[in-house]
N, C-alpha and C positions, 0 to 999 in steps of 0.2 A: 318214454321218460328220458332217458339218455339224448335221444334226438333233441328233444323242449329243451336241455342244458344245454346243449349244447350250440344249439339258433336263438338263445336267448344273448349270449356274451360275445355273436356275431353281429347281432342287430343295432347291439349298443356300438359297438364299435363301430359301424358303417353310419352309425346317427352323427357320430360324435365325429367322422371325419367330413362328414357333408355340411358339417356346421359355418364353419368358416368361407366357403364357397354361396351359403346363404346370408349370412351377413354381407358380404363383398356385394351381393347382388341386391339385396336392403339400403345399400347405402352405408353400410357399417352399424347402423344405428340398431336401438331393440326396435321391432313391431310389433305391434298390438293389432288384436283382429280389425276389420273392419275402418285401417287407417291406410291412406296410402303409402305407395312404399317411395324412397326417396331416389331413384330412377323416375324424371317425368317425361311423358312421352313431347317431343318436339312439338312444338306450336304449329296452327296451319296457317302460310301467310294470307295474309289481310288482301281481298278481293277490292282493287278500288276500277271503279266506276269509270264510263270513257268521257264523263265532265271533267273529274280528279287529272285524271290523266292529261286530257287537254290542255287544262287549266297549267300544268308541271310543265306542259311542253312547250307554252307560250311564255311563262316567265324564264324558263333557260332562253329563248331564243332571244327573248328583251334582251336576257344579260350578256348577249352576245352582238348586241347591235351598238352599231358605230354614235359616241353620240350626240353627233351632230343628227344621226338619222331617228333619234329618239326625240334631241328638240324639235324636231319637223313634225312629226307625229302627233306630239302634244300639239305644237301652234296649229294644226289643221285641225285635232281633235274640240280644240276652243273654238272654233269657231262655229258659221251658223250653219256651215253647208252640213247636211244631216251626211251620213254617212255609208249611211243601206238602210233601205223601203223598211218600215214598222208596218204592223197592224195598226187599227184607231184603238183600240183597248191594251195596248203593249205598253209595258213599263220604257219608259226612256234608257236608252244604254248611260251606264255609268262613264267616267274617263275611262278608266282599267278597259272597260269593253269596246270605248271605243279605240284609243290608240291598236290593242289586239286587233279589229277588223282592220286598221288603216294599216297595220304592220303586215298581214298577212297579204292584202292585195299590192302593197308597195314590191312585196317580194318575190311573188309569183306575175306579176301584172305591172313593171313599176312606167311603162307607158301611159296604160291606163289612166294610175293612179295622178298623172302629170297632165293629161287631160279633163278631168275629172275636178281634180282640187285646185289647179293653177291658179284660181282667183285667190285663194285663200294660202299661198307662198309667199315667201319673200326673197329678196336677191340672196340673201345668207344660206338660204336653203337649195339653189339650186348647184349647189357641191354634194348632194345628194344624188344627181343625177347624170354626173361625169361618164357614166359609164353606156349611157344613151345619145352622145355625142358623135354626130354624123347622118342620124337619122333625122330627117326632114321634119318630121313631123315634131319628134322631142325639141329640134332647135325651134322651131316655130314656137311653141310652148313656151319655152324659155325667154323666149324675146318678149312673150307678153308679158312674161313675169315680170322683167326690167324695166317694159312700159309702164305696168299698172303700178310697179314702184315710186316710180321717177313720179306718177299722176298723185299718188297717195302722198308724196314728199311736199309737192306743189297745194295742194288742197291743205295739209294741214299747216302749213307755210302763212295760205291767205288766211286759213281761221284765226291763226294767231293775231293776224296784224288786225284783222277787222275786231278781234275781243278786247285785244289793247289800244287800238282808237275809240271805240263806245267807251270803254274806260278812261281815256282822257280827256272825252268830249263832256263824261260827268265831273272829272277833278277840275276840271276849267268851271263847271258851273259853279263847283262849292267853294271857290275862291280862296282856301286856304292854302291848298297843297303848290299851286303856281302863286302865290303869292312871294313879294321883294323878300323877305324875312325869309321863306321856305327853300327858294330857288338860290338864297345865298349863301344858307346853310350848307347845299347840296356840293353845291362852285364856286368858293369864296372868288377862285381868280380870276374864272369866266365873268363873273360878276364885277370884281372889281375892272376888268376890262374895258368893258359895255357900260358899267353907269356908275361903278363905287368913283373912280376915280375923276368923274365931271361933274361930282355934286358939289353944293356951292358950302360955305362953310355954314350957314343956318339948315340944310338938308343933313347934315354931316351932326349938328347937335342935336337935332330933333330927333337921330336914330340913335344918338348913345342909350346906356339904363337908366340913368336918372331922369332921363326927358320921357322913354317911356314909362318907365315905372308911376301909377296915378298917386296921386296924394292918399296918403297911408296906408300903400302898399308894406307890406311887414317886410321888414330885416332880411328875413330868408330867403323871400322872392327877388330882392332889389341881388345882394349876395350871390344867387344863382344866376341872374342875367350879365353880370360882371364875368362871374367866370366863364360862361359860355361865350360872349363876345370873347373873351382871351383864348378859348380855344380857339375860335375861328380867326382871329388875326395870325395866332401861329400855323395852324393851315394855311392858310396862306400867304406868307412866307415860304413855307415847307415846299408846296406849288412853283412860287418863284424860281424859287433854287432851283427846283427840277426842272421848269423850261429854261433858266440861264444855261444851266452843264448840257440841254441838248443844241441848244443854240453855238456855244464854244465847240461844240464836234464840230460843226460844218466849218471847215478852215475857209473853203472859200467867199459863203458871208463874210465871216469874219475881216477877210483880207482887203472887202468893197468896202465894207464899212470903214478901215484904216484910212483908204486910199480918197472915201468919199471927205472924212475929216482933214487931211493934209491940205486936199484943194480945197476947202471951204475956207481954211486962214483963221488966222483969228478975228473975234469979233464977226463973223458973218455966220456963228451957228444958225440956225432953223429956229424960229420962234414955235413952240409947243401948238400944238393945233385944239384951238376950244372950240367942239362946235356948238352952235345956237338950237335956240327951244326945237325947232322943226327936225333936226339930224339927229337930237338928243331922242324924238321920240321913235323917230327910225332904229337907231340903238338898242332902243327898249323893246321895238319889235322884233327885231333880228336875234336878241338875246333872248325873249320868252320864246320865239319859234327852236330857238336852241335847244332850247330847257325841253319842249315839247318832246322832239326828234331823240333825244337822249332819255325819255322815258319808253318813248316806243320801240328802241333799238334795247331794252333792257338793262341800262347803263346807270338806273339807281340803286346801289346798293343796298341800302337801307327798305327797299317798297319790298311787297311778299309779292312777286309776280302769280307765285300759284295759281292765288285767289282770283288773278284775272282770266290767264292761261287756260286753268283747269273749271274754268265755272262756266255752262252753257248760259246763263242769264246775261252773258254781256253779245252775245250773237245778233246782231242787229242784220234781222231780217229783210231789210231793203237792200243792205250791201250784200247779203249772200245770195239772194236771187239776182243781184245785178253780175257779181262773178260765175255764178252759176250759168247766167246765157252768155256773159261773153267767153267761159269754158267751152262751150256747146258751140262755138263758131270758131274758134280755135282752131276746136279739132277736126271740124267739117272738111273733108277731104275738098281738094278744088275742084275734079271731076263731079262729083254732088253735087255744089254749090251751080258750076257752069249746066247741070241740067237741069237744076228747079228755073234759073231763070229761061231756059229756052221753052221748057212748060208753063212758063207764066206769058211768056212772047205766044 
């Protein structure tokens, strides 16, 4: 009995010191059966896969690439040359996938990679390959880059010029766009050059607005031709002015033309030169061939070149096969050329 009193006010007290030591390891908090306690055990990390991986170690390497050698990647990635052999039932590689293969052979293999895609380079890109410099075969490479540049500069050089002559071979038919009114609009002073200034004074009234304007043309219409002829005489003025100020540069015209006037004397100026119907029409030739050559060189402000530029429907198929075989003999080496004829002898 004595013993039970006395392990009873022992018990309590070893409870009641262990208390504090249980809470600390609770989290402080109360617990309740069956909840957990507020120590959680450590998470276990996240297992990621050798795709995950892959995939983390080729976009560090992207963000590590020079990037000039990132837009080389891309430009060969757009293009047709496929990149590495598919199956027939394979999904197409994405950009992402391709750039990733062309990044990975550029860097282990950037030889290769120089023989392999050179068609699909450009001169800009071959600052990518500085570092293969000396090696016969990377220069060999590289020089075709430069050729098939300068070849690609040339080619689309001739498309231009062949899509804006079918284009001007159709504005000559529609007769409006080369028409006297159009082409003067364009060059008052070109115009006035070549034929404003040897028309006779009935050619000169028949193109004011009241002579074109037809019998009860309204007010607004008559009004708007007026002002428009006013801009165009102040253009050209405006014109004037600016070939006189480049004329007074050149001191030494200037000083022939003094020296021409002194010895002419008075009274023996130069009578004005009128030429007759036949040189008027020369004139008018030589000023529409103007007008022409200054549409083809892109020198109309006002035309939307895109539409011709950028449209395959003006390609006029006879001149591209005619450039296309005189390309082809161009480039025919002359050792070639001098053994088909000995094969033909």
């Amino acid at each position: 009995m004595e013993t039970e009193a006395v392990q009873g006010p022992l018990a309590a007290a070893a409870a009641a010191a262990a208390a504090p030591e249980l809470r600390a390891g609770l989290g402080g908090g109360s617990v309740h059966w069956g909840e957990p306690s507020g120590a959680q055990p450590p998470e276990a990390p996240q297992c990621r896969g050798p795709a995950q991986a892959e995939e983390e170690k080729e976009e560090e390497e992207e963000g590590q690439e020079d990037p000039g050698v990132r837009a080389m990647l891309r430009a060969v990635a757009g293009s047709r040359i496929p990149v590495q052999s598919q199956q027939k039932d394979e999904p197409d590689f994405t950009e992402r996938e391709k750039v990733a293969i062309l990044g990975r052979l550029y860097r282990d293999k950037p030889l290769v990679f120089l023989e392999r895609f050179r068609s699909s380079l450009r001169e800009e890109h071959l600052a990518c390959f500085q570092h293969l410099r000396g090696d016969y075969r990377a220069d060999f490479y590289c020089a075709e880059v430069l050729r098939g540049g300068a070849g690609r500069d040339r080619a689309s050089r001739t498309r231009l010029r062949n899509r804006r002559y079918a284009a001007l071979q159709e504005l000559i038919r529609g007769g409006e766009y080369f028409s006297d009114e159009q082409m003067r609009a364009r060059d008052p002073l070109l115009y006035e050059q070549y034929i404003g200034q040897y028309l006779s004074e009935e050619e000169l009234a028949a193109r004011s607005p009241k002579t074109l304007a037809p019998d009860g043309c309204p007010l607004a219409d008559l009004l708007l031709q007026s002002y428009q002829e006013g801009l165009l005489q102040r253009r050209l003025l405006q014109q004037q002015e600016e070939e006189d100020a480049c004329l007074e540069e050149d001191e030494d015209e200037e000083e022939e033309e003094e020296e021409e006037e002194e010895n002419a004397g008075p009274g023996q100026e130069e009578e004005a030169w009128v030429p007759d119907s036949e040189e008027k029409v020369i004139l008018r030739e030589e000023f529409t061939s103007r007008m022409h050559q200054r549409f083809l060189d892109g020198k109309d402000r006002d035309f939307d070149y895109s539409k011709v530029d950028d449209n395959p429907e003006f390609d006029n198929l006879d001149i591209v096969s005619r450039d296309e075989e005189e390309r082809y003999f161009d480039e025919e080496e002359p050792g070639e050329a001098l053994s088909t004829e000995l094969d033909e002898d």
